[in-house]
ROKEZA-305153 format. One record per atom (N, C-alpha, C): x, y, z. Coordinates in steps of 0.1 Angstrom, whole numbers, plus 5000, padded with zeros to 4 digits. Example, Ala and Ser with C-alpha at 12.3 -4.5 7.8 and 13.67 -1.06 7.14 Angstrom:
2
513249435078/512349555078/513249675078/512849785071/513749895071/512950005079/
% end
This chain:
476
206819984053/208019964046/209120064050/210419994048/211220104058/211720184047/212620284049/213220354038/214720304038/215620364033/217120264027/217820324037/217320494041/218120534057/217920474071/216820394073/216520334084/217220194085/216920154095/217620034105/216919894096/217019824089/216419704083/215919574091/214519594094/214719444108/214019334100/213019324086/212419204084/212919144068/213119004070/214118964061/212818864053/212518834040/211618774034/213318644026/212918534035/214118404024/212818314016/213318264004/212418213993/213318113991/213017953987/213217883987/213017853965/213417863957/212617853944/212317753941/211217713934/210717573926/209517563922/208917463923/207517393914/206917343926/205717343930/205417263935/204317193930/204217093932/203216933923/202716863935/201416843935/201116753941/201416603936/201416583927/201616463923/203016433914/203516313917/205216343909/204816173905/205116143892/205216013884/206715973885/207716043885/209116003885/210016033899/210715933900/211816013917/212516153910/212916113900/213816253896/213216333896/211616373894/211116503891/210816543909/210516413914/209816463931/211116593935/210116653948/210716763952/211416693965/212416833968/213116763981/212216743995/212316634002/211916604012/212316624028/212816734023/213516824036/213616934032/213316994048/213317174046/214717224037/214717354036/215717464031/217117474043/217817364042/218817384053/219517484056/219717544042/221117634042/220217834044/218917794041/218317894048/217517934060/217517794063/217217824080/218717844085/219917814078/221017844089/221218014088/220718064076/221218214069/219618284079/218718244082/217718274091/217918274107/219018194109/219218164123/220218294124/221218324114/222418424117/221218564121/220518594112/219418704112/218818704123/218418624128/217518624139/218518664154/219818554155/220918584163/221018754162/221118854153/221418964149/220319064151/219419024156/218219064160/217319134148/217319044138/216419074127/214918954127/213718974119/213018914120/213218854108/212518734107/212618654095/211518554088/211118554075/210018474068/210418444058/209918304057/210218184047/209418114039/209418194026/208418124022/209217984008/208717844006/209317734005/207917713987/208917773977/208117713967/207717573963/208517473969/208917343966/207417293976/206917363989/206017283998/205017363998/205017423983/203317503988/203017573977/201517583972/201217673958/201517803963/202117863959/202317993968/201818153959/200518173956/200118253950/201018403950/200618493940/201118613935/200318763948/199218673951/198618753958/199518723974/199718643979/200518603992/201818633991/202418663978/204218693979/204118813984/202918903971/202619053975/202719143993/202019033999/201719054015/203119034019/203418914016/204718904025/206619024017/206019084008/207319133999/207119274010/205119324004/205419474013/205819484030/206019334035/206119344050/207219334056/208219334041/209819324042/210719414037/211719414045/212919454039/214119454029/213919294030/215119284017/214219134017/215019084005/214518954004/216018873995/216018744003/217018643997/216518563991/216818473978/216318353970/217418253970/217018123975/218018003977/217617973959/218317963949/218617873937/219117783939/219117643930/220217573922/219417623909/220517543895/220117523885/219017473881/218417353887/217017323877/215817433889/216217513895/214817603893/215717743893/216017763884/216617883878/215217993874/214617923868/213617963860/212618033871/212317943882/211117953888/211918063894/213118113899/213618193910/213418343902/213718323883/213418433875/212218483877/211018423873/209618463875/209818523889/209918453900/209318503915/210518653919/211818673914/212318773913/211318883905/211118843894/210718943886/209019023894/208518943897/206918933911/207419043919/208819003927/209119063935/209219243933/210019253922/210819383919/209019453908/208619373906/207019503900/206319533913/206519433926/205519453938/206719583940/207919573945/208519733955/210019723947/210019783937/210719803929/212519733933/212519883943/213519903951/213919843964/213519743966/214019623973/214819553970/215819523985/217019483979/216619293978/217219253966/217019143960/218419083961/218618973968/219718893971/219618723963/220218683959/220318523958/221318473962/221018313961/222418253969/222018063965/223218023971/222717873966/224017843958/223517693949/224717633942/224817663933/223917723927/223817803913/224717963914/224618033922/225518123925/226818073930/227217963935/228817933936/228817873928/228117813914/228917763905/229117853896/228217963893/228118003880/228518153884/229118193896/229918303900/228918453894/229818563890/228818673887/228218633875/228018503868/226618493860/225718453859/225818433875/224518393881/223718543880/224318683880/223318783879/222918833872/224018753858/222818793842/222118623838/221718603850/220618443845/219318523854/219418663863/218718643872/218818773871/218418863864/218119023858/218219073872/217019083879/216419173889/216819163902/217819043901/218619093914/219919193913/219619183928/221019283929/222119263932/222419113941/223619103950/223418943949/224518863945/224718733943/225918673952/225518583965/226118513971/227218413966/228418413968/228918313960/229418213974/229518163983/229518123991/228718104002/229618024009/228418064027/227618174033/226318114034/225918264035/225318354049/226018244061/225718284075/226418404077/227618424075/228518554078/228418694064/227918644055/227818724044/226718794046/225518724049/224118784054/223818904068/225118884076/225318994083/226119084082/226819074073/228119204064/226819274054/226219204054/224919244041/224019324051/224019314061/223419394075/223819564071/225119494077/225519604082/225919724071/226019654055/225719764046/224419824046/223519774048/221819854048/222319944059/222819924072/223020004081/224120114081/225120104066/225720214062/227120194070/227120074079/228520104084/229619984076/229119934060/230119844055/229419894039/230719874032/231019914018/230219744011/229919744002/229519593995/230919553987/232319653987/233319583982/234019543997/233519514004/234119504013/233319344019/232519284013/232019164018/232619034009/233018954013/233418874012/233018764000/232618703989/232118633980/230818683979/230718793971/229618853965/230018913952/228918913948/228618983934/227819073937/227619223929/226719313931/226519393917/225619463916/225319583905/225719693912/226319813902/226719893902/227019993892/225820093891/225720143875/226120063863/225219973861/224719873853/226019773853/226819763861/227819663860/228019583870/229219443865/228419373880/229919373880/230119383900/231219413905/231319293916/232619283921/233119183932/233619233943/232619163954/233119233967/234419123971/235319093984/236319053984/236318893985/237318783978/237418713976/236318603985/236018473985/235218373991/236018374004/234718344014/235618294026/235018184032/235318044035/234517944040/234917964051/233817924060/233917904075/234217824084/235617854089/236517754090/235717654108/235417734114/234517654128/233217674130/232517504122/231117544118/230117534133/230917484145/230517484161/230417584163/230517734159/230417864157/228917894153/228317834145/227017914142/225517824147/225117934149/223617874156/222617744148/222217724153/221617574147/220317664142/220117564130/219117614120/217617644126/217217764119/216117854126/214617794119/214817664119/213517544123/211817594122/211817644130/210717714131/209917804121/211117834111/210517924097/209717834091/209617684093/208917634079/208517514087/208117554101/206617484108/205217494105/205417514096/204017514086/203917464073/205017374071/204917254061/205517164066/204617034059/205216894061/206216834053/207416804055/207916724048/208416634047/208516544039/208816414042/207916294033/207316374021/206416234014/207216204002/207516094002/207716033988/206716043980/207316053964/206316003953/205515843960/204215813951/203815683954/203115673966/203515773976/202115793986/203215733999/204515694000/205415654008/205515784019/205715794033/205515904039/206515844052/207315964055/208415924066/207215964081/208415914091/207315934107/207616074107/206316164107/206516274108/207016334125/206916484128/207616514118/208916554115/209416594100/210616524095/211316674092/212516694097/213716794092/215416704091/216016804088/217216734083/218616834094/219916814088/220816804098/222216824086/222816874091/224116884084/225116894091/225916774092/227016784108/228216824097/228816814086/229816844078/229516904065/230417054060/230717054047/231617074042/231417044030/232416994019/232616824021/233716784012/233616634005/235116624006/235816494014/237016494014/237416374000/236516363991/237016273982/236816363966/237116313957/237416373945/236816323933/235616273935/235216203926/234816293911/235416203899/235416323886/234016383882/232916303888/231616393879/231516433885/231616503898/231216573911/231216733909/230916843906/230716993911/231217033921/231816943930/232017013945/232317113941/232317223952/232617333956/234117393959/234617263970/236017253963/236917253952/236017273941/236817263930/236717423926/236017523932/235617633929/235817723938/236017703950/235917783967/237317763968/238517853970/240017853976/239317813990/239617724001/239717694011/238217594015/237717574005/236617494008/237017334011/237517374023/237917184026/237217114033/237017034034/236416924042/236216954061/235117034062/234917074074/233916994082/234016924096/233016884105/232716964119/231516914125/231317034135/231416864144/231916904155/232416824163/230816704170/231416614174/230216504179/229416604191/230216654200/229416724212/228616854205/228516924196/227817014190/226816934179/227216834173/225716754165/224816684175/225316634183/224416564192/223616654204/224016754205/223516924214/222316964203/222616984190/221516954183/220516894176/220616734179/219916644183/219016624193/220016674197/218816644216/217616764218/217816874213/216617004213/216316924200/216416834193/215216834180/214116704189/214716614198/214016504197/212816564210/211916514206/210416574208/209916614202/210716724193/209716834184/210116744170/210716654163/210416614156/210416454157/210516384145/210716214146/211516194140/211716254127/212716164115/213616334112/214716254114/216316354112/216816324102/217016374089/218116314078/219516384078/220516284080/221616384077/222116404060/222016534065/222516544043/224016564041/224316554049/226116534045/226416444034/227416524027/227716434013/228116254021/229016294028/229616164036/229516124054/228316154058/228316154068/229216044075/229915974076/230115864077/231715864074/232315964068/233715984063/234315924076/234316034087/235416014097/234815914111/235015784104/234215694116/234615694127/235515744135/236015794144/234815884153/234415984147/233516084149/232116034148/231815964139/231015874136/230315794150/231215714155/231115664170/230815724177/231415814179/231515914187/229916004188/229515994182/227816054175/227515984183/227315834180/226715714180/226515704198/227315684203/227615664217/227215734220/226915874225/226315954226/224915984226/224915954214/223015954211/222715784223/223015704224/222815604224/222815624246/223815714247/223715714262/223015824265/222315954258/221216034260/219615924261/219515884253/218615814244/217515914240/217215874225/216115954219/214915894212/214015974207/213015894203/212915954187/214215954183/214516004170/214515904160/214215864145/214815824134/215715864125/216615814120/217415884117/217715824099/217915924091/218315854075/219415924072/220115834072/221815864062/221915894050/221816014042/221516044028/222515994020/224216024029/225015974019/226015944029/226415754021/227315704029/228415644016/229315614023/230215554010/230215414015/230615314006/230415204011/231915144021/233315234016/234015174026/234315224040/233015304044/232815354056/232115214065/231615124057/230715004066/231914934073/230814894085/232014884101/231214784106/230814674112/229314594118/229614694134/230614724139/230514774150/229814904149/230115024143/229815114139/228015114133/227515044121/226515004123/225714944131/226114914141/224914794153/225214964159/225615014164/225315124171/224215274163/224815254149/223715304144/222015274142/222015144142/220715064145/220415064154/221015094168/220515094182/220015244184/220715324177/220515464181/219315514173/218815454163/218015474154/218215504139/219315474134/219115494119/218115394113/217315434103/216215334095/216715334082/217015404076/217615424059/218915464060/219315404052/221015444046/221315444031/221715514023/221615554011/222615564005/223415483994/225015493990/224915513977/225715603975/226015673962/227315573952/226315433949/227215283941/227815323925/227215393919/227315473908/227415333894/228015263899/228715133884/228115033895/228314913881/228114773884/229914753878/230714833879/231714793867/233314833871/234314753878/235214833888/236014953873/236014893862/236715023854/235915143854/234815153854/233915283854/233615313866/234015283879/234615343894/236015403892/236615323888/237915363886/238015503876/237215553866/237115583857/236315733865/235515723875/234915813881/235815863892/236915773899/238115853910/237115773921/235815673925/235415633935/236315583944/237315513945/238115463949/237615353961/236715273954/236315183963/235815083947/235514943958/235614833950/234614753948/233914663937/232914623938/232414543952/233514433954/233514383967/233414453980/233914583978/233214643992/232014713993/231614743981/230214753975/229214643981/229614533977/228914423984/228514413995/230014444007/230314354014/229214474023/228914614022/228814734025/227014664025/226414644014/224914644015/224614524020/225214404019/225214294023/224814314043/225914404048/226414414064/224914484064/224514624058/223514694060/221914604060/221814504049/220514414053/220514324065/221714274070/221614214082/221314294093/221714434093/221014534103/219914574101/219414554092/217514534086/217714704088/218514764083/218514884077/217114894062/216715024055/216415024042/217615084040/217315004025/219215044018/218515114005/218915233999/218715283985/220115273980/220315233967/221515263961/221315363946/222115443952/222015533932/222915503925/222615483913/223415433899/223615543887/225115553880/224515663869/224615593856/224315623845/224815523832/224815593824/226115593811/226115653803/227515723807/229115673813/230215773811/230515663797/230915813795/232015753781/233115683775/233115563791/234015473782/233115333784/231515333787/231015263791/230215203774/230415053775/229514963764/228214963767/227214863757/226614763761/226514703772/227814663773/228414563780/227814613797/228814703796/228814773812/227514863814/226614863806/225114933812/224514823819/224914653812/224514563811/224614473828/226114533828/226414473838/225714533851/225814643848/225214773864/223914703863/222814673857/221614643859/221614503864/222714363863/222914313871/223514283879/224014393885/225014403896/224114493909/223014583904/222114623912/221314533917/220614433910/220314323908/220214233918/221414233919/222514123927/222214143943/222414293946/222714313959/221114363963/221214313978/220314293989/219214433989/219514533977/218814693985/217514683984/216714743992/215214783989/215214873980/215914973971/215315063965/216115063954/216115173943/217415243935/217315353931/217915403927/217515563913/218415573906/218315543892/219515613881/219215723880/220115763875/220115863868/221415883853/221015943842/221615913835/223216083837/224515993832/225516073836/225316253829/225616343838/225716473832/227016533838/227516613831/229016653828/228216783837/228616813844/228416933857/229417033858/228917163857/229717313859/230717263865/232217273866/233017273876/233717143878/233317033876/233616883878/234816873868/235916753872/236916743864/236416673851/235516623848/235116583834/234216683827/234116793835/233516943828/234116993824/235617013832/236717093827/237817013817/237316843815/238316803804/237716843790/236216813792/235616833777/235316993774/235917043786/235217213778/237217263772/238617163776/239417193773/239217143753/238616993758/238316973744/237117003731/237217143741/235717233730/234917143727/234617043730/232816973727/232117023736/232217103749/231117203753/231717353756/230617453757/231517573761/231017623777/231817723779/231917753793/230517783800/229517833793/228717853793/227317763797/227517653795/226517523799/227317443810/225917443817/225617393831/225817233835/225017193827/224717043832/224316983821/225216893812/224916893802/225016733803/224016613790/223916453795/225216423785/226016323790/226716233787/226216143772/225716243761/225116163749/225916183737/225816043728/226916083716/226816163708/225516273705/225616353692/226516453698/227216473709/228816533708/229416473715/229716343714/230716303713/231316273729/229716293739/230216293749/229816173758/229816073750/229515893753/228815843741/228915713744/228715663736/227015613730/226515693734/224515643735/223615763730/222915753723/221915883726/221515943740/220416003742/219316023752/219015943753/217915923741/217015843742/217315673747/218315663738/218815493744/219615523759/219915613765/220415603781/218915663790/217815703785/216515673788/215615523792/216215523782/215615333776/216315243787/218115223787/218115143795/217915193812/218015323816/217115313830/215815283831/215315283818/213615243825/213715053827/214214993816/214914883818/215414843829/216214923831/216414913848/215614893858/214614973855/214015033870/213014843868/212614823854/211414693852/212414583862/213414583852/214614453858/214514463872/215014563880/214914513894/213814543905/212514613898/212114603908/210514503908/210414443893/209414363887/210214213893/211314223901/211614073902/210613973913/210013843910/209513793917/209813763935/211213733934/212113743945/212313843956/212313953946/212614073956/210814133957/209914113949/208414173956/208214053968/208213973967/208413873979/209013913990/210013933990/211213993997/210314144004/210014183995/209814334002/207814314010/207214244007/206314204012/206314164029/207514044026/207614024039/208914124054/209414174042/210314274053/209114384054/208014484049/207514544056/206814494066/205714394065/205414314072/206114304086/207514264087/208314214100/208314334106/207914484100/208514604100/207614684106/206314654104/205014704106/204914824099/205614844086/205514944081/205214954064/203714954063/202514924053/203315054047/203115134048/203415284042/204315234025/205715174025/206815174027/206615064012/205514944012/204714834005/203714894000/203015013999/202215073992/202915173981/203815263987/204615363977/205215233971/205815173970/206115023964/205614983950/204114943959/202814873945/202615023936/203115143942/202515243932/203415283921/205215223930/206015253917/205715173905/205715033913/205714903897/204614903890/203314983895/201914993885/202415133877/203315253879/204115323869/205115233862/206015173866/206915103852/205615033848/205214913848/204314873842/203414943832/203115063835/201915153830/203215243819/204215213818/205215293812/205215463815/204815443826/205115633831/206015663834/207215623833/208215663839/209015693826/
% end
C-alpha cells in the first residue's frame, strides 16, 4: 500500500449493483453490456501510465473477502453510480473505508451529475464526487495525489474538506471526443455479457460502443444532462474514428451495441459508418439501442443490414399523437409506423419501449397505446410506467408547483399527488395487460415461431416461451 507522499499507480473502478442470477421482469434484469464510461475513465489511467482493476457488481457475486484483496492492492478507488443502485454503492463504500480507512474514495456516474454535491451526503464515505466526464477529471485527480494540482482547481467535482463539501471549478464537457482513447476492454474479460432474462443470449462475445454524447432533442421526461451541464451539447466522434474502433473489436468480439441515445441522429454520418464498415467488412453484429423513428431511410437501412445490424430499438413512448406532442417527441404516429413497418422488411428485431401514465393521459389513451403496439410489426416491447426524473422539464414544472420537492429523484406519475391521473397500482395493472395483450397474441406467436425458424435462431423462441409462461404464471 502506497503512502499519500508517494507516486499513486493502482486504480480499483467498481461498477455498483445486485447481481441475480435469475431476473422474472426486464425492468429488474441487469445491464447487458460492460461499464462503458469506466473502461473509458480506465483507458485515460492506463494512457497515464497507471494500472487498473474493475471490479463489475452487476456480473458477479462479488464477496467481502475479494473486495478486501483487491482494496489493499490499491490506491484509490472510483464507484460508477446511478440512482437505483445508490444503496449497493453505500454498502460497498462503507466495505471499502473499514478495509483502509484512508483511501481515497471517488464516485461518478448519473447520479453524481444529477444530484451534484448531494450525491456526497447520499454517499457518507466518499470523498470526491464527479459531476461530469470523467476521462480528463480522473487525471487532474492524478495529478492531485501527485501534489502538483489543488482539488479546487479540477473541474466538476465535489470534495470534503474539514467536514464540508466544497466545489472544484465549474463542469467541463469534452468538446473532441476523437481525442480520447477507446475504452480499456480488457478490464472486464472476465465476464460475459449479453444474457437476457428468459434464457435469450446474444452471439457472444458481446461489448458496446458509444460514437456520440449528449441528445440533440428535448424531449420533456428526459434528465438529460444538458439540462444540467453548461456546454453539454450534442457531441459525435467522427465516422473515421468509430469505425478505427470497430475494426480492432472485430475478432475479439461478435455483438457491438451502440448505446448512443440517437445513434442514428445525423444520417449523414450514419452512412458514412455504414460504407465503411461495409468496404472493410467485418464479422461483427451489431444492435442499435436507440433510434428515433424519423431517422428510418430504406437506403440507410439496407446498408445497415448489409453491414450487420440485427436489433434496432426505438424509444415509441405513446400510441397517442397528443401524448407525443405532450412529451416534445416531435415525430408522428405515421412515421412511427412507417419506421417499424421499413425495419420488418429488413428482417431487422425491432423492440419498441412504451411509457404510460403522463398526466393528461385517459382510459382512453392507455387504451389506445396497447393497441397501437399491437398494431405494429415489432418482435418485442417494454413499458414502463412514466417517472418525473431529477432535472427533466416535467421535474422542474411540478417541483415549481410544490407537488414534489427538490429533494426526490425519480418519482411515478400517480394520482395520490396529483401527478396523473391513475394509482400505481392501476398503471401496474395496465402494463401487465399490456405485456398479455401483445405478446399472448395467436398471430404474432405464429409470427415469431416462424421468423426464428427462417433465422436459425432458437435462442431468441425460447427466452420468448419463457416470457409468456411468466405473464401467464402472473410473475410479472
Amino acid at each position: 500500500m502506497n503512502t499519500r507522499e508517494e507516486f499513486y499507480t493502482k486504480f480499483l473502478l467498481i461498477r455498483a449493483g445486485e447481481y441475480k442470477k435469475h431476473y422474472k421482469d426486464p425492468i429488474e434484469a441487469p445491464l447487458t453490456q460492460p461499464p462503458i464510461g469506466l473502461l473509458y475513465v480506465g483507458a485515460a489511467l492506463e494512457n497515464d501510465g497507471h494500472k487498473v482493476e474493475l471490479l463489475d457488481y452487476s456480473a458477479e457475486n462479488i464477496t467481502r473477502e475479494k473486495l478486501k484483496k483487491c482494496v489493499l492492492s490499491s490506491d484509490a478507488v472510483g464507484i460508477n453510480v446511478y440512482s437505483t443502485t445508490r444503496s449497493s454503492a453505500v454498502k460497498i463504500s462503507e466495505d471499502i473505508k473499514e478495509i483502509v480507512s484512508k483511501i481515497p474514495l471517488m464516485i461518478g456516474g448519473a447520479h453524481c451529475i444529477i444530484l451534484k454535491q448531494r450525491a456526497l451526503s447520499h454517499i457518507p464515505q466518499a470523498d470526491i464526487s464527479i459531476a461530469c466526464e470523467g476521462e480528463h477529471v480522473i487525471i487532474d485527480f492524478v495529478r492531485y495525489l501527485e501534489g502538483k494540482k489543488n482539488l479546487s482547481e479540477i473541474n466538476g467535482i465535489y470534495y470534503r474538506e474539514k467536514h464540508k463539501i466544497k466545489s472544484g471549478k465549474p463542469p467541463k464537457a469534452i468538446d473532441n471526443l476523437d481525442s480520447l482513447p477507446f475504452p480499456a476492454r480488457h478490464l472486464v474479460d472476465k465476464y460475459d455479457y449479453g444474457e437476457y432474462p428468459w434464457g435469450y443470449k446474444l452471439k457472444k462475445k458481446v461489448t458496446s460502443t458509444l460514437t456520440s454524447r449528449g441528445c440533440p432533442f428535448n424531449c420533456s421526461f428526459c434528465s438529460r444532462y444538458g439540462n444540467m451541464i453548461k456546454g453539454w451539447d450534442y457531441r459525435m466522434r467522427s465516422a473515421e474514428n468509430v469505425v478505427k474502433e470497430l475494426e480492432e473489436l472485430d475478432g475479439k468480439y461478435r455483438t457491438v451495441y451502440f448505446l448512443d441515445d440517437n445513434f442514428l441522429a445525423d444520417k449523414k454520418r450514419a452512412h458514412k459508418i455504414f460504407d465503411m464498415l461495409l468496404e472493410i467488412g467485418t464479422d461483427l453484429d451489431f444492435i442499435v439501442h436507440g433510434a428515433r423513428v424519423d431517422s428510418a431511410e430504406k437506403s440507410l437501412y439496407q446498408k445497415m443490414k448489409k453491414a450487420g445490424v440485427k436489433v434496432v430499438a426505438y424509444g415509441i413512448e405513446s400510441g397517442n399523437q397528443d401524448v407525443l406532442d405532450f412529451y416534445n417527441k416531435k415525430v408522428t404516429l405515421q412515421q412511427i409506423r412507417n419506421a417499424i413497418v421499413l425495419a420488418r422488411k429488413m428482417r431487422f428485431f425491432t423492440f419498441g419501449y412504451f411509457i404510460l401514465g403522463a398526466p393528461i393521459e385517459t382510459e382512453q389513451h392507455l387504451n389506445n397505446t396497447i393497441k397501437f403496439a399491437c398494431s405494429l410489426p415489432l418482435d418485442g416491447i417494454e413499458i414502463y410506467p412514466l417517472y418525473y426524473q431529477m432535472g427533466s422539464q416535467m421535474w422542474n414544472q411540478v417541483l415549481k408547483e410544490k407537488k414534489i420537492s427538490e429533494d426526490e429523484i425519480n418519482i411515478i406519475a400517480d394520482s395520490s399527488r396529483d401527478l396523473g391521473n391513475f394509482t400505481k397500482e392501476e398503471i401496474w395493472e395496465y402494463r401487465d395487460m399490456a405485456y398479455r395483450q401483445f405478446f399472448l397474441r395467436p398471430g404474432f406467436l405464429l409470427g415469431q415461431i416462424y421468423r426464428s425458424l427462417s433465422r436459425g435462431d432458437l435462442s431468441f423462441l425460447l427466452s420468448g416461451w419463457n416470457f409468456i409462461k411468466s405473464v401467464e404464471n402472473g410473475q410479472l
